[in-house]
C-alpha positions as CSV (number, residue, x, y, z in Angstrom):
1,X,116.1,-11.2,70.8
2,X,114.9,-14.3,72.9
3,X,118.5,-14.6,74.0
4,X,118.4,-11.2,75.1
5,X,114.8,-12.0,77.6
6,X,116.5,-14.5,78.5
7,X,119.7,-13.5,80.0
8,X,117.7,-10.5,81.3
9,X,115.1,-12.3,83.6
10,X,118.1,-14.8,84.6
11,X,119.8,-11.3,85.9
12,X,117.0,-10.3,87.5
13,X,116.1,-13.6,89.4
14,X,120.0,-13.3,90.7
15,X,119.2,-10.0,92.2
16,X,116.2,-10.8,93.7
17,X,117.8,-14.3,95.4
18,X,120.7,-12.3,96.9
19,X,119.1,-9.3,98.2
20,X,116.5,-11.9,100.3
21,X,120.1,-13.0,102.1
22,X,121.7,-9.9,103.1
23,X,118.4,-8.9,104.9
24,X,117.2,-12.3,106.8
25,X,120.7,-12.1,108.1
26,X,120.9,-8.5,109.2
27,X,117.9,-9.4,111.4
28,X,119.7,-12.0,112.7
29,X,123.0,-9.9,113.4
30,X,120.7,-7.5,115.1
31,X,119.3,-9.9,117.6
32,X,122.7,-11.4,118.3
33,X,124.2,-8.1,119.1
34,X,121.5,-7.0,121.2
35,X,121.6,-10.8,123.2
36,X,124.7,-10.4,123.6
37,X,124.9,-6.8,125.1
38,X,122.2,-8.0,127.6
39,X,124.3,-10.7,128.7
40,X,127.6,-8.7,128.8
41,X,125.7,-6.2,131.1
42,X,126.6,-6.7,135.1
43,X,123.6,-8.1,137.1
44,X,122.7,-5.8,140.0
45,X,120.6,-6.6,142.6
46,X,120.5,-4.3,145.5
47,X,120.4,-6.2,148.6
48,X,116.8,-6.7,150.4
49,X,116.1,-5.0,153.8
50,X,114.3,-7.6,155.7
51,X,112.4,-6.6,159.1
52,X,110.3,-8.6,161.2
53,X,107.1,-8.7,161.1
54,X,105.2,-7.7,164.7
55,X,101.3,-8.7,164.9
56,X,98.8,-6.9,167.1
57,X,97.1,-9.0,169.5
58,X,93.6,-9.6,168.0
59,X,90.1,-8.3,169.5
60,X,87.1,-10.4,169.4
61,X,84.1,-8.9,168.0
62,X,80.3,-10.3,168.5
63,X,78.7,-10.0,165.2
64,X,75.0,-9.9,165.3
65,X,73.6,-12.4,162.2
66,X,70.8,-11.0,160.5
67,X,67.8,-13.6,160.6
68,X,67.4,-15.2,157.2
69,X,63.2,-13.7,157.7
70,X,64.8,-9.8,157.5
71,X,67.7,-10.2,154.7
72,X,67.3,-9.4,151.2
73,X,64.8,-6.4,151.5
74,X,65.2,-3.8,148.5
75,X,63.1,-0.8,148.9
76,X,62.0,1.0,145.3
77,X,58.8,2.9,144.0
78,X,57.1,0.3,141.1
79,X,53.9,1.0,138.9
80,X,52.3,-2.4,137.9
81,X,52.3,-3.2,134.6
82,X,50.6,-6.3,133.9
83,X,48.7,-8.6,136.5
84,X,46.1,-8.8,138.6
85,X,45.4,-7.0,142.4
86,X,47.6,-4.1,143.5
87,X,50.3,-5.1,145.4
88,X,50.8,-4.6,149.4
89,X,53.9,-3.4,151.1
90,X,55.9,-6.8,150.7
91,X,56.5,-8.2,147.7
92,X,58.6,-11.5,147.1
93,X,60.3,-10.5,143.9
94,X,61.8,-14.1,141.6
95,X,63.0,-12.0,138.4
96,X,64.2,-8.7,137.2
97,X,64.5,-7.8,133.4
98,X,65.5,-5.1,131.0
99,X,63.0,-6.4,128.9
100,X,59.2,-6.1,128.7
101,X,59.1,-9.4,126.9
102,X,60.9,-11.8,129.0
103,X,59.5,-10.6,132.2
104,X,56.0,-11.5,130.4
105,X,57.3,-15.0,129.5
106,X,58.4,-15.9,133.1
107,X,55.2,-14.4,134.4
108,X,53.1,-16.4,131.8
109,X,55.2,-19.7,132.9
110,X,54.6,-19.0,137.0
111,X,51.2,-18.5,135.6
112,X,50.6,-22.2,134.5
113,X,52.3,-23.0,137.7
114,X,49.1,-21.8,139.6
115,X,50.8,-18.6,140.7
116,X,49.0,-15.2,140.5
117,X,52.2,-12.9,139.3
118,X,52.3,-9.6,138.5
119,X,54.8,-7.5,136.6
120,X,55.9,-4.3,137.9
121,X,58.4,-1.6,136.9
122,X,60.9,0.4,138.4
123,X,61.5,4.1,136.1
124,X,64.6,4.8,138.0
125,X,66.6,1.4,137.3
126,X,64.4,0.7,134.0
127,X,63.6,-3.0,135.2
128,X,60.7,-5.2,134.9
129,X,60.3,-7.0,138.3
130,X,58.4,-10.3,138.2
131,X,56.5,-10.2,141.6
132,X,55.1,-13.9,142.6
133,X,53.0,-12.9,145.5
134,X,52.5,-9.8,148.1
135,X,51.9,-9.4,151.9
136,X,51.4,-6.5,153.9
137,X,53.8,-7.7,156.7
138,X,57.7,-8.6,156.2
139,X,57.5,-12.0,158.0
140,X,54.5,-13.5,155.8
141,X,56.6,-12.3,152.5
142,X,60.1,-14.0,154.1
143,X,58.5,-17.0,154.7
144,X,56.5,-17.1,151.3
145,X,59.9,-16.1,149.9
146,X,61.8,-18.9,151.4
147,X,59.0,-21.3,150.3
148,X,58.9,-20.5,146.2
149,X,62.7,-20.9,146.8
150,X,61.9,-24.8,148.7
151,X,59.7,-25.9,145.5
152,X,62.1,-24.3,142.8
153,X,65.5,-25.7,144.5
154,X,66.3,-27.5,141.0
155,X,66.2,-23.7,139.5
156,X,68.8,-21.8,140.0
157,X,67.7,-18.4,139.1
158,X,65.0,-18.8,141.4
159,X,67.4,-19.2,144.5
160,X,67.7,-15.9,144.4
161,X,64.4,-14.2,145.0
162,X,64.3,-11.9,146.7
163,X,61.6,-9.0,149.2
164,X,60.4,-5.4,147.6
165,X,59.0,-3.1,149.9
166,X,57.0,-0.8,148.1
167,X,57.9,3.0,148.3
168,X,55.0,5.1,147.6
């Protein structure tokens, strides 16, 4: 009986060793064939109509710059949310969140920097605008602007503050 197991699982370990051949090297046939037929086929390359290329004489334009006081000015309707004093027509605007939370931490921290800063939102954008001061006139805001960005130049997300006017 033990002679019997044995030459069985020898029989089956000889199936199982020569079946694993004939496969591994009909994948290898496969790839050959197919390398082969690639190469065999002619290379066509249709020839290249080159024409030359004619520029049109170039027209100088005067760009007018706009003044570094005027740029940046976003115009939305905000309801204050947390802060003191209403807020005027120009606003100088040095964060914008999606949440409630971190708008109150960066208000808190220009808080302790002696700022007065109040948090506003926008319904139609759902953002939290951290406002650092407000002016009624666009010039006193730019400049006021272009100051919190002097004393934060080592912060980078304050570089880009920017002015709200206030839609009513």
């Amino acid at each position: 009986m033990k002679k019997l197991a044995f030459l069985g699982m020898g029989l089956c370990i000889a199936l199982a060793f020569s079946s694993c051949k004939s496969s591994e090297s009909a994948y290898k046939k496969a790839y050959e064939k197919a390398k082969q037929q690639e190469l065999a086929e002619p290379q066509v390359t249709e020839p290249v109509e080159v024409s030359p290329v004619v520029s049109a004489p170039v027209e100088a334009k005067v760009v007018e710059s706009v003044p570094v006081a005027t740029a940046g000015v976003r115009q939305e309707k905000v309801d204050i949310i947390s802060g003191v004093g209403g807020l005027k027509d120009y606003s100088v605007v040095c964060g914008s969140f999606s949440v409630k939370a971190n708008a109150e931490s960066l208000k808190d921290f220009l808080d302790k920097e002696g700022y007065s800063a109040v948090i506003a939102f926008n319904p139609d954008a759902a953002m939290y605008r951290v406002i650092v001061s407000t002016f009624a006139d666009r010039a006193s805001a730019a400049d006021a602007r272009d100051a919190f960005k002097s004393k934060y130049s080592n912060r980078k997300d304050f570089q880009s503050a920017w002015l709200l006017y206030r839609l009513k």
